[in-house]
C-alpha positions as CSV (number, residue, x, y, z in Angstrom):
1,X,0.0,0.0,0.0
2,X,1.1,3.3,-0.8
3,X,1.6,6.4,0.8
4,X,-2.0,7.7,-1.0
5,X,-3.7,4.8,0.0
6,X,-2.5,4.4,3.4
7,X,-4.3,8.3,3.5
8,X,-7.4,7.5,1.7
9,X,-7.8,4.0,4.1
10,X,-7.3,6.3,7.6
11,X,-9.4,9.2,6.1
12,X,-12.2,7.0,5.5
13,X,-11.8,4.9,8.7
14,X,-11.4,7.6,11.0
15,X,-13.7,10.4,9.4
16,X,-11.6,12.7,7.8
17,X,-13.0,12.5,4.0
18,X,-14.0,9.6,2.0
19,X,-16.5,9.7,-1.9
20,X,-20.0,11.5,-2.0
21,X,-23.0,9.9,-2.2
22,X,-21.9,6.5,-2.2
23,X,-25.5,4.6,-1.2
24,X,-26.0,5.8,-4.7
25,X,-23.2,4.5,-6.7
26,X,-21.1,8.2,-5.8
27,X,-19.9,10.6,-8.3
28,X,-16.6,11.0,-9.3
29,X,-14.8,14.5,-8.3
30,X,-16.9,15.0,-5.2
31,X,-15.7,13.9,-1.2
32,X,-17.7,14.8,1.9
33,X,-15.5,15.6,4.5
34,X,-16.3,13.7,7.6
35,X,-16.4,15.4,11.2
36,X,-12.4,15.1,11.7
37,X,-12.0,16.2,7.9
38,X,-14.3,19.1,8.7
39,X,-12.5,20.5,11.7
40,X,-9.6,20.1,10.4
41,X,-10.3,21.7,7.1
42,X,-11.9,24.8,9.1
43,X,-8.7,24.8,11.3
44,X,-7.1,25.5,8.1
45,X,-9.1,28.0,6.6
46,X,-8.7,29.7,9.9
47,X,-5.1,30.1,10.6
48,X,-5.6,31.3,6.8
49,X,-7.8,33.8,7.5
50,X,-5.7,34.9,10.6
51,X,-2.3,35.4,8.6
52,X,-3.7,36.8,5.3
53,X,-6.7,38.6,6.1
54,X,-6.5,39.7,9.9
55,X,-2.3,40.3,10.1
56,X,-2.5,42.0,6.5
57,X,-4.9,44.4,7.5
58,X,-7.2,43.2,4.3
59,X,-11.1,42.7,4.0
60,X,-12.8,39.8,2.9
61,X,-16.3,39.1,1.4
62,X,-18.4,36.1,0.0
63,X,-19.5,36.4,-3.2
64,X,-22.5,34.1,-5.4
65,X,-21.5,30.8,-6.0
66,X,-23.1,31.0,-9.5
67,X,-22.8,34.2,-11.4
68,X,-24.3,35.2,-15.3
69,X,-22.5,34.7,-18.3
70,X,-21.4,37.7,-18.9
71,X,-19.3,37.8,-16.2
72,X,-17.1,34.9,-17.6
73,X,-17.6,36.3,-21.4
74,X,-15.7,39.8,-20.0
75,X,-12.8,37.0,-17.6
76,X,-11.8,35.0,-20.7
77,X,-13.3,31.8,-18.9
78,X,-15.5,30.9,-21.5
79,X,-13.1,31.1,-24.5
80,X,-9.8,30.0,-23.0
81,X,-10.8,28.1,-19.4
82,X,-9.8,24.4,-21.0
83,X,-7.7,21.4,-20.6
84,X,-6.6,18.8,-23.6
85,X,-8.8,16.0,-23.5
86,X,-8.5,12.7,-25.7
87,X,-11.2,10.1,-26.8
88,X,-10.7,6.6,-26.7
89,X,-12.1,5.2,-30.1
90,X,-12.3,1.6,-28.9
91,X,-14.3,2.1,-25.4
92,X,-15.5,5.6,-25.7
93,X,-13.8,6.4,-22.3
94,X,-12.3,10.1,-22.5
95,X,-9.0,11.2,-20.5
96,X,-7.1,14.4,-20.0
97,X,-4.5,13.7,-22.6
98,X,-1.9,15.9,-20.8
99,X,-2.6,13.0,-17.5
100,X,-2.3,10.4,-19.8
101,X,1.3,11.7,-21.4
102,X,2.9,12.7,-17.7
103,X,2.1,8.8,-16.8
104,X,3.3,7.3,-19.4
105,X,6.9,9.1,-19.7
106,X,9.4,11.4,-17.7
107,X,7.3,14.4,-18.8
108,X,6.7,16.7,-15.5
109,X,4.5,19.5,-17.3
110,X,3.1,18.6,-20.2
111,X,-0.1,20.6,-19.3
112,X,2.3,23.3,-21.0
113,X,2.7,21.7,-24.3
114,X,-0.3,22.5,-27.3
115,X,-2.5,20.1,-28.8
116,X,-0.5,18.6,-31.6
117,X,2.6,18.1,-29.1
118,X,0.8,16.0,-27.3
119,X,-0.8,14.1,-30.4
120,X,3.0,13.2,-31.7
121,X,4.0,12.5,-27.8
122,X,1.0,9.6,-27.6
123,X,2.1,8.1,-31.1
124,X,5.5,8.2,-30.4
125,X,5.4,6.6,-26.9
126,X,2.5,4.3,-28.0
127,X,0.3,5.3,-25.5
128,X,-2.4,3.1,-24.5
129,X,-6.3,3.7,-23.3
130,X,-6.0,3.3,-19.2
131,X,-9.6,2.3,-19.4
132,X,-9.1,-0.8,-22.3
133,X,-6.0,-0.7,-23.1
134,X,-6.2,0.2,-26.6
135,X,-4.0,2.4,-28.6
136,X,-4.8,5.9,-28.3
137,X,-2.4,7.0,-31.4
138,X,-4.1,9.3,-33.6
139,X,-7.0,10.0,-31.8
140,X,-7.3,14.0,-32.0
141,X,-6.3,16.0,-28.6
142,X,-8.8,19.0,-27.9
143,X,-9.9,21.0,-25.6
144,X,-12.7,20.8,-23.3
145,X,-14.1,23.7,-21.3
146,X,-14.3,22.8,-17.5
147,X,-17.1,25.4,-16.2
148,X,-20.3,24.1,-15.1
149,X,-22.9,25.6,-16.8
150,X,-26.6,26.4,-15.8
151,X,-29.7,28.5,-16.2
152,X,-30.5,31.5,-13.6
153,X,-34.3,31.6,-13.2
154,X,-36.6,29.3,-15.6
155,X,-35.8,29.0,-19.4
156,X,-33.0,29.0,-20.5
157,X,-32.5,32.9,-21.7
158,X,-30.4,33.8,-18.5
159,X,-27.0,31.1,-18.9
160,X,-24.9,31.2,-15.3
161,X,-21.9,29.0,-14.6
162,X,-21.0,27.8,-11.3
163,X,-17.8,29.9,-10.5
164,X,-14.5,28.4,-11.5
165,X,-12.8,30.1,-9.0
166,X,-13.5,33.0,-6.2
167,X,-11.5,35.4,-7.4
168,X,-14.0,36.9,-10.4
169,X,-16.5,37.8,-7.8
170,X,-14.1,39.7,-5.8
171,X,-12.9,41.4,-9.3
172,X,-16.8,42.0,-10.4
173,X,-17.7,44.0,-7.3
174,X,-14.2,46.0,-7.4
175,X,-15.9,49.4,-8.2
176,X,-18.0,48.9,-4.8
177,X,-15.3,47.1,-2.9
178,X,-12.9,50.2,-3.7
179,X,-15.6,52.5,-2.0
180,X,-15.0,50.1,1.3
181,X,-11.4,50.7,1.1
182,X,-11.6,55.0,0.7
183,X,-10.3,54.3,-2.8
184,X,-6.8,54.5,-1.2
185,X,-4.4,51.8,-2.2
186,X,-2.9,48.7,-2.1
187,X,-5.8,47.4,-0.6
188,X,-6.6,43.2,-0.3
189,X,-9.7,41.4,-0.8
190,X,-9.7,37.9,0.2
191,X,-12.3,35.1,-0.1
192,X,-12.8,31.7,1.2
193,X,-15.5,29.8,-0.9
194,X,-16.3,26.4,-3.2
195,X,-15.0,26.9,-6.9
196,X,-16.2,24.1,-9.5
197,X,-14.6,22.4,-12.1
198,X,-15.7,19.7,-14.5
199,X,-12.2,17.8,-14.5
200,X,-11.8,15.2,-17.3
201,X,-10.5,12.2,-14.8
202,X,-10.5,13.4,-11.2
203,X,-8.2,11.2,-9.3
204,X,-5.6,11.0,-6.3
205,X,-8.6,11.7,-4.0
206,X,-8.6,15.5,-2.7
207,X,-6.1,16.2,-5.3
208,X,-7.9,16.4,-8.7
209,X,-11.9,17.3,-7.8
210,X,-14.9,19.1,-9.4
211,X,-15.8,20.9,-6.4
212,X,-13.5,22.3,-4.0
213,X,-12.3,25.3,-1.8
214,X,-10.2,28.4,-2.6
215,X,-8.8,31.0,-0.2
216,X,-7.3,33.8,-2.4
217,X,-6.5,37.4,-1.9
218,X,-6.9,39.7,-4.7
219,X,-4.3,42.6,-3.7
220,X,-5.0,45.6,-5.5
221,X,-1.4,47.9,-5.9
222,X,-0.6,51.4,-7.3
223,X,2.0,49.9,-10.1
224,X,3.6,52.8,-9.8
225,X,4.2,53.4,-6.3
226,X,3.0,50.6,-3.9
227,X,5.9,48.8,-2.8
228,X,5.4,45.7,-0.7
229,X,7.2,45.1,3.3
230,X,10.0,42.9,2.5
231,X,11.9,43.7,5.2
232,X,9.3,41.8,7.2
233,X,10.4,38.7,5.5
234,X,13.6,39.3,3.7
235,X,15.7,36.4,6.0
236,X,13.1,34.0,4.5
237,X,14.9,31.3,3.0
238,X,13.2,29.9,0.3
239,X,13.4,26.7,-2.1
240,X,13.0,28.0,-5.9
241,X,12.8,26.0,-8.7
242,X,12.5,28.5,-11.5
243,X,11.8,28.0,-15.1
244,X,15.1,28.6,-16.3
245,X,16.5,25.7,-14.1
246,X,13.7,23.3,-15.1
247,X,14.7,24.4,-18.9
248,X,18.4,23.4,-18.3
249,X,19.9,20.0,-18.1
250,X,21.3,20.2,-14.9
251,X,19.3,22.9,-13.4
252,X,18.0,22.1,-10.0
253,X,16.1,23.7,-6.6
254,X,17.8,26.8,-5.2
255,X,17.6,27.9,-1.9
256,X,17.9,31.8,-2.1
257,X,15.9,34.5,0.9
258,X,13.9,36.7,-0.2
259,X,16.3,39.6,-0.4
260,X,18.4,37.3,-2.6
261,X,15.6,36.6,-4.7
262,X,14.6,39.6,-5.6
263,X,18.0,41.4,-6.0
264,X,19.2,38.2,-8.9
265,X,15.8,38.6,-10.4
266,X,14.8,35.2,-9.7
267,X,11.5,36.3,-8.8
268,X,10.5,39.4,-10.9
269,X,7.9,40.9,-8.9
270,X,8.7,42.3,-5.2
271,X,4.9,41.8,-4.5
272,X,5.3,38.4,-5.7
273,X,8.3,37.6,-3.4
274,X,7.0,39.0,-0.6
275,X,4.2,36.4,-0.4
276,X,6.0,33.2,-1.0
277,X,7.9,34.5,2.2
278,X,4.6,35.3,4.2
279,X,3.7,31.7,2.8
280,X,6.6,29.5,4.1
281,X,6.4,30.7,6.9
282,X,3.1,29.8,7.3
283,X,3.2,26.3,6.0
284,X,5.3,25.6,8.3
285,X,3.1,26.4,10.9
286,X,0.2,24.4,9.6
287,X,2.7,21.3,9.6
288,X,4.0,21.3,6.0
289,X,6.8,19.5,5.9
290,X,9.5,22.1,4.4
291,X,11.9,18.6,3.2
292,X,8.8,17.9,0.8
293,X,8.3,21.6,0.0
294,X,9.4,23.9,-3.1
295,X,8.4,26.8,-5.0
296,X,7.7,26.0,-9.1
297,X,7.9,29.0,-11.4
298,X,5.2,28.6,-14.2
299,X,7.0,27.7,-17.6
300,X,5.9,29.7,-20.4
301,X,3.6,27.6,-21.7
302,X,1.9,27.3,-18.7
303,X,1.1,30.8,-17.9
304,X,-2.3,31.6,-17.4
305,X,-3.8,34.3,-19.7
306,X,-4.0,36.8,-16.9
307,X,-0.3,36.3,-15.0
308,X,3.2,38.1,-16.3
309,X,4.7,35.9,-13.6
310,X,3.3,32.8,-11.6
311,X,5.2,30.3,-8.8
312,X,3.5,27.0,-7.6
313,X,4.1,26.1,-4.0
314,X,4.3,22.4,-4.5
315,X,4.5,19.6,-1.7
316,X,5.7,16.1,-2.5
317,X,3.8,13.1,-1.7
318,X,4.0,9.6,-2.8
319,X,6.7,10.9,-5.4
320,X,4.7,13.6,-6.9
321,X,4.2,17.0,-6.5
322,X,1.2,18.2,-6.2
323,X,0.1,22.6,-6.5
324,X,-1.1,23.7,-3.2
325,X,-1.1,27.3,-4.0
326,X,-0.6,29.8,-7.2
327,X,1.2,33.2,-6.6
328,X,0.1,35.2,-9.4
329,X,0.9,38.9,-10.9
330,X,-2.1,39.5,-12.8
331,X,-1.3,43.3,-13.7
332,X,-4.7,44.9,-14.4
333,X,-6.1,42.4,-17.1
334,X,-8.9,41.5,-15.0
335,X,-10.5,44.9,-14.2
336,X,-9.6,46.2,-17.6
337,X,-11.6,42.9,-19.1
338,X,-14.3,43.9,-16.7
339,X,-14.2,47.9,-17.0
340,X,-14.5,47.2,-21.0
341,X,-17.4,44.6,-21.4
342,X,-19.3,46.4,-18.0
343,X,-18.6,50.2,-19.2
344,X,-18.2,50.6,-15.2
345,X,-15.4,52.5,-13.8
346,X,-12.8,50.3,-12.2
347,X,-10.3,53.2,-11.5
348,X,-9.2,54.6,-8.8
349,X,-8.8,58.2,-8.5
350,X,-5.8,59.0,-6.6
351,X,-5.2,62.9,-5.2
352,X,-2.3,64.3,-5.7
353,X,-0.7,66.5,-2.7
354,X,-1.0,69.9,-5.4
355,X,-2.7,70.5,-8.0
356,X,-1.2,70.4,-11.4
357,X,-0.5,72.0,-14.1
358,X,-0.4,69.7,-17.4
359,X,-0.7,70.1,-20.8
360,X,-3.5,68.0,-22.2
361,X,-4.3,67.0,-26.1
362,X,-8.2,67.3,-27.0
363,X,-10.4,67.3,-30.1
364,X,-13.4,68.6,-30.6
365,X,-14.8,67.2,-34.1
366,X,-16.8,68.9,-36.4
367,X,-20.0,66.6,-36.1
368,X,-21.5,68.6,-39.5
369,X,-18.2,67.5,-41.3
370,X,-18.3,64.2,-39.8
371,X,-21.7,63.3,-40.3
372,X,-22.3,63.6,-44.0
373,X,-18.4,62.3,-44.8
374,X,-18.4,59.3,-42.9
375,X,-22.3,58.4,-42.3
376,X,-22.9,55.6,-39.6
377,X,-19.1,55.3,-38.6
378,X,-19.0,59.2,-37.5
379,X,-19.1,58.7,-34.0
380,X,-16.4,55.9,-33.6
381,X,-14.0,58.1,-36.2
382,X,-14.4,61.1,-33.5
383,X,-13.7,58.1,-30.5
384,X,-10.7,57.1,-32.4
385,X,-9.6,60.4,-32.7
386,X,-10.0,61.0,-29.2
387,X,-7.9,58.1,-28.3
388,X,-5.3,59.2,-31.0
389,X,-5.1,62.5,-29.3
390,X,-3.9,61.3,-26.3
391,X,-2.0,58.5,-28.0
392,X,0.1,60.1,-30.3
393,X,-0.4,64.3,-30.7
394,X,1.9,64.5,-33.4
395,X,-0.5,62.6,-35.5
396,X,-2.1,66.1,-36.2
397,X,0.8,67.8,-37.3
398,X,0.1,67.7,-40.9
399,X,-3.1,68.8,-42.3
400,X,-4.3,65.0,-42.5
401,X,-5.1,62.5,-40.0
402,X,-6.1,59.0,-41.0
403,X,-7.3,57.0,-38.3
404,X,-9.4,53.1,-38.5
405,X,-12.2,51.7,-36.6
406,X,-13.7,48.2,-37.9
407,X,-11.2,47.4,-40.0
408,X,-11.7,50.6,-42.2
409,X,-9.2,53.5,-42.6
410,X,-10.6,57.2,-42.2
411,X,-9.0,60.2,-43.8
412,X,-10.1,63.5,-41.6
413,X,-8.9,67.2,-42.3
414,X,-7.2,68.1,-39.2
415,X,-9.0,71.5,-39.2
416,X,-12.3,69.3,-39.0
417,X,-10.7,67.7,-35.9
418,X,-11.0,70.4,-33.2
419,X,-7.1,69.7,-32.2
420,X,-5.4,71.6,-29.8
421,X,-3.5,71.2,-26.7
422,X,-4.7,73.4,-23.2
423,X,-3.6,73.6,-20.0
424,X,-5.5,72.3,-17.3
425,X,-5.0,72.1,-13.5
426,X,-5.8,68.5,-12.1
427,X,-6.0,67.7,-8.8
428,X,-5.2,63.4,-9.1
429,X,-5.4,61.3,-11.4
430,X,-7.7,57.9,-11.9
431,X,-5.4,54.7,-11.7
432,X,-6.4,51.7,-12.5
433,X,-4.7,49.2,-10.0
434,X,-2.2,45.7,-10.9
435,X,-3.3,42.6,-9.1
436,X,-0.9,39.8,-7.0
437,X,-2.6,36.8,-6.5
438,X,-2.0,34.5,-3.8
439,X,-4.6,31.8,-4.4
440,X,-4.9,28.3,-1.9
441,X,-6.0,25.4,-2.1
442,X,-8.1,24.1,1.0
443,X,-8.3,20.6,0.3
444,X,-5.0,20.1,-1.0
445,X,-3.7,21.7,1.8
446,X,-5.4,19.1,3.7
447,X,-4.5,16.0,2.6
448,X,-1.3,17.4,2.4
449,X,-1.0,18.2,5.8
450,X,-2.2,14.7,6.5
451,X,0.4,13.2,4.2
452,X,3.2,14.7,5.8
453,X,1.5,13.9,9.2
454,X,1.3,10.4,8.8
455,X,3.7,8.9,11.0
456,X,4.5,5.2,12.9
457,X,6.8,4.1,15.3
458,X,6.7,1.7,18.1
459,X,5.4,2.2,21.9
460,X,5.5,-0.6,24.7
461,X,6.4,-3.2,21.3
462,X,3.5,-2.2,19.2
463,X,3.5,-0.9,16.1
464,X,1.4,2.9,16.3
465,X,-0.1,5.1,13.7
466,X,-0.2,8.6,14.4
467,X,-0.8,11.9,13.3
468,X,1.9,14.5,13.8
469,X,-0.6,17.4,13.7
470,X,0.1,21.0,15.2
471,X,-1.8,21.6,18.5
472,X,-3.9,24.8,16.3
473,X,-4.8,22.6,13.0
474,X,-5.4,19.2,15.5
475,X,-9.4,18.5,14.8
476,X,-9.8,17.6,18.6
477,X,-7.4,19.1,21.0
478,X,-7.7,17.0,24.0
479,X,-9.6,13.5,24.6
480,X,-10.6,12.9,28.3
481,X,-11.2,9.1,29.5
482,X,-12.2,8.3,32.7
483,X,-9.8,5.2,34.0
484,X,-13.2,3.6,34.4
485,X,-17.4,4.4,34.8
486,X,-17.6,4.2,38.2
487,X,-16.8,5.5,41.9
488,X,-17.4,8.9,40.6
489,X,-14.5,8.8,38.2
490,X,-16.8,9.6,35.0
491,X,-18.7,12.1,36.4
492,X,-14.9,14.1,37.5
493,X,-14.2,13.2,33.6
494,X,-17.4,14.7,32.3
495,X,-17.0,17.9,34.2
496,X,-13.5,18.7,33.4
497,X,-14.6,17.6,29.4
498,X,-17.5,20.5,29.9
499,X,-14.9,22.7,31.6
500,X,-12.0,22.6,28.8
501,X,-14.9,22.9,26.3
502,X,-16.1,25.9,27.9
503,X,-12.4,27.2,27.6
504,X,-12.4,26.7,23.8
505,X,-11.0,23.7,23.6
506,X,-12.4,21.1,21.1
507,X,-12.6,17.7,23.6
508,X,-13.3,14.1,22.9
509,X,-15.0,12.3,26.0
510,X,-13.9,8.2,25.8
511,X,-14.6,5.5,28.1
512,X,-14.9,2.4,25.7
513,X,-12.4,-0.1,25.8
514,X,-8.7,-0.5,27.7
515,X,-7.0,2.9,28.4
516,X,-3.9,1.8,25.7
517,X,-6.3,1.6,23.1
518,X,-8.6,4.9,23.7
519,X,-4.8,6.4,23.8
520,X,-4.3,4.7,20.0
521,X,-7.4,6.1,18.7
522,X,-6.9,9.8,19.5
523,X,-2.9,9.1,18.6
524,X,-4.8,8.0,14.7
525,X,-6.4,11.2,14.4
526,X,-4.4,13.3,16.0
527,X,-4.9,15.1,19.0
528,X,-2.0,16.4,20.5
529,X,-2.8,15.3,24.4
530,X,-4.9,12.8,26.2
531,X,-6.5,13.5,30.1
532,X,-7.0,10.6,32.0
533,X,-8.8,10.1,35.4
534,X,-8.2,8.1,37.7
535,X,-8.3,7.3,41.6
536,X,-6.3,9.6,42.4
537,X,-7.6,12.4,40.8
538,X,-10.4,11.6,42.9
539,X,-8.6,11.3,46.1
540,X,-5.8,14.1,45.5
541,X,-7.3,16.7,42.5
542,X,-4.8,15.6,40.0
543,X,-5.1,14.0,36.3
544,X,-2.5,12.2,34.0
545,X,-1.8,14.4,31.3
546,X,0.0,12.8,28.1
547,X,1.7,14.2,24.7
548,X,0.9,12.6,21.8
549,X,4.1,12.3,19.7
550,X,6.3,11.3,22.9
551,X,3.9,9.3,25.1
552,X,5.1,11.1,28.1
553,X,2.9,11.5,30.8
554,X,2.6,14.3,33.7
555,X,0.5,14.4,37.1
556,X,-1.2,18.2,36.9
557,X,-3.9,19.8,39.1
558,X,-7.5,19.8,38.1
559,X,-7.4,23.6,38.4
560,X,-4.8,24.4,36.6
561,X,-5.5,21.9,33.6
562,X,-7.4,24.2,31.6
563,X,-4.9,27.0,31.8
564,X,-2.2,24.4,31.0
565,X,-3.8,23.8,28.1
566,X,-4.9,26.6,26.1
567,X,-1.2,27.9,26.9
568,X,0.2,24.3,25.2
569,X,-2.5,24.5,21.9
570,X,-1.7,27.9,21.3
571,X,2.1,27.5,21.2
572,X,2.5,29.7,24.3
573,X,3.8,26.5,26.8
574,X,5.8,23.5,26.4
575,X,4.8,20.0,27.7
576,X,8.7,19.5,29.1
577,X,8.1,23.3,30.5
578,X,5.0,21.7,32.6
């Protein structure tokens, strides 16, 4: 058994996630996560929220799940939101050809290689069906868009899609959400909500689903003058694997700070930098293991429409590595795409600290010249020669100007164009803000802490299975067991449970089965200490207290348990300090 299905076997056993809907045959793509799964997954999202939202100073929001066509039309989604798939001719069973290349050869990425690449890479490797096993050479590679689409309100004149990720209805409301923030910038948005996805072949569990959770920040930044805190995280030492080194033959993981990073130009965007260092740091914390960690710059043919610049944090498990998080620079593609098909402004009007003076191109066309010369295009020739204006003045240097709209050229007397240039006073000026992109993961971040969790040894000559779970992302903090139901030993154990849960503290109450064993089940889903009474709790007002990941066990008070632990799950005490 592998390490994936060592994961899948305890996640189903012991409630963490296992496949939707199974009484009914289940559905590929979907998991429920069960009440471990659940807490831990919140846990998660929480520390999330804590680091990215609450220590950045940022806002978050939750937008629609489903949102109208237009949105996606004005995103790019429904033109360019698609992954290769292939056809089997024999069985009619369909795969994402890019899946079926990268597991039949050495190829790491071929997601970033076109259509007819990957057509010559199944012929030449002869490249079977995984379904029947026959040969999938010359079957045509093409693209499948993965939205889900559906209708808003009866009919079908109102076309929605289920969201393919959070962040277009953070970039949708911008015009509103920059209101929020005093139109002063950088300002953050962030978002933790389901995004849907009609994968090809979902597989590897959590991994590769049709319905999952994001947490992204949209951080909205003055191009021109926002410049990111790096000395907050400039020490941060962290492990890049950029595209150039994945393009050499014997290029290879560097481990560079932050500083370093940015001064060699490894990472091109300070912004950028600064949040794979916020990020490390925080994987770590949420019990990533940083030997089974790296940073993945995008290749170029893997780029996203939207991103100048993008890095995978990857973490490794059962030999492959798997995306937990993309750190984008989208510039301002996104609200221009929006501003444009919305006619909304998504600017940003920015003050300056004096007025000034400036010298400022106009046209005012001669609509009477205009009209009968040009008919039905006389409008968009005076837009065009608006733009042109403040293009390229010099254009109306001669006594001509041509300009084109629709494919047509348009030969206007520059007398007939109104040119001149005046001064005006302006007080700001509107900007229209760039975009960095941090964008997580939840559920890959989950079985990915799990993953790196997993751990066995040996206690009292038994093999144990444990979980190696932080104290802060542990579903259940603290199991209490009574030694055993009677002389008043269960109802002691009940009332310190209600007490610690009264503190906060997320508390399993056990008293099934031999102490050794209760201690093995809490060890398999890993909470991080274990209360036991006893007599002499009874007789002298102390418990056993034990840690998880070293089996050692303390006598401590009863009234100073509670405080003893809150201190220990939120990192502020040590059990060998106790």
């Amino acid at each position: 058994m592998n390490e994936g299905e060592r994961l899948t076997e305890l996640a189903k056993r012991r409630g963490f996630y296992f496949p939707a809907a199974g009484s009914y045959g289940g559905a590929a793509g979907f998991w429920t996560y069960g009440p471990q799964g659940a807490a831990l997954k919140d846990n998660i999202e929480d520390a999330w929220r804590d680091r990215f939202v609450v220590r950045e100073g940022h806002q978050e929001i939750s937008a629609p799940d489903v949102m109208p066509e237009p949105v996606f039309e004005a995103s790019g989604h429904l033109d360019g939101f698609d992954d290769m798939i292939v056809e089997c001719a024999e069985c009619g069973a369909t795969h994402r050809a890019d899946h079926v290349v990268e597991d039949a050869t050495d190829i790491e990425e071929a997601e970033s290689l076109p259509n007819e690449e990957i057509m010559d890479l199944i012929a030449d490797h002869d490249i079977e069906c995984p379904s029947c096993g026959a040969a999938l050479a010359g079957e045509p590679v093409e693209n499948f868009n993965l939205m889900f689409e559906t209708n808003i309100g009866p009919g079908s004149s109102s076309p929605g899609y289920l969201r393919p990720e959070t962040a277009q209805g953070i970039f949708v409301e911008f015009p509103q959400l920059s209101e929020y923030a005093r139109n002063q910038l950088p300002f953050g948005v962030a978002q933790i909500g389901k995004a849907y996805r009609n994968e090809i072949s979902p597989r590897k569990s959590l991994v590769r689903v049709r319905e999952f959770t994001q947490a992204e920040l949209e951080h909205f930044v003055d191009p021109e003058e926002d410049e990111p805190p790096l000395s907050v995280v400039a020490d941060v030492e962290l492990p890049l694997y950029s595209a150039a080194a994945q393009q050499a033959e014997d290029g290879g993981q560097r481990d560079l700070t932050v500083r370093e990073a940015v001064d060699e130009g490894v990472v091109a965007s300070d912004w950028v930098a600064y949040y794979l260092g916020v990020a490390k740091e925080w994987y770590e914390r949420i019990g990533v293991d940083m030997d089974r960690f790296r940073f993945r710059q995008h290749l170029p043919g893997e780029l996203a429409h939207y991103a100048s610049d993008c890095w995978d944090a990857e973490a490794e498990v059962d030999g492959d590595w798997i995306e937990i998080t993309g750190f984008a620079y989208r510039g301002s593609y996104d609200l221009d795409k929006h501003a444009d098909h919305s006619g909304e402004d998504y600017t940003v009007f920015k003050q300056y600290d004096e007025p000034v003076t400036v010298e400022r191109p106009t046209v005012d066309p001669d609509m009477s010249y205009l009209g009968p010369e040009f008919g039905g295009a006389a409008q968009q020739v005076a837009d065009e020669l608006a733009a042109l204006a403040e293009r390229d003045p010099d254009a109306f240097d001669g006594d001509e100007v041509t300009v084109e709209t629709d494919g047509e050229e348009y030969t206007v007397p520059v007398a007939k164009t109104g040119f001149s240039v005046e001064e005006i006073t302006e007080s700001g000026e509107h900007v229209r803000p760039h975009v960095v992109e941090p964008s997580f993961g939840v559920g890959r971040l989950v079985y990915t802490v799990l993953a790196h969790a997993y751990s066995r040894d040996e206690v009292d000559g038994e093999e144990r299975t444990y979980l190696d779970l932080p104290a802060e992302q542990a579903p259940t903090t603290v199991g209490v067991f009574p030694l055993m139901d009677k002389d008043g030993m269960d109802d002691l154990a009940s009332e310190i449970a209600g007490d610690l849960r009264s503190a906060g503290l997320s508390v399993t109450y056990d008293d099934a089965g031999a102490i050794g064993r209760r201690y093995r089940r809490q060890d398999e889903i890993g909470t991080p200490y274990c209360v036991t009474v006893d007599y002499e709790s009874i007789e002298e007002g102390t418990v056993t207290l034990r840690e998880r990941d070293t089996t050692e066990q303390k006598r401590v008070p009863i009234d100073s348990l509670t405080d003893h632990l809150v201190a220990l799950s939120q990192g502020e005490a040590s059990f060998d300090a106790l």
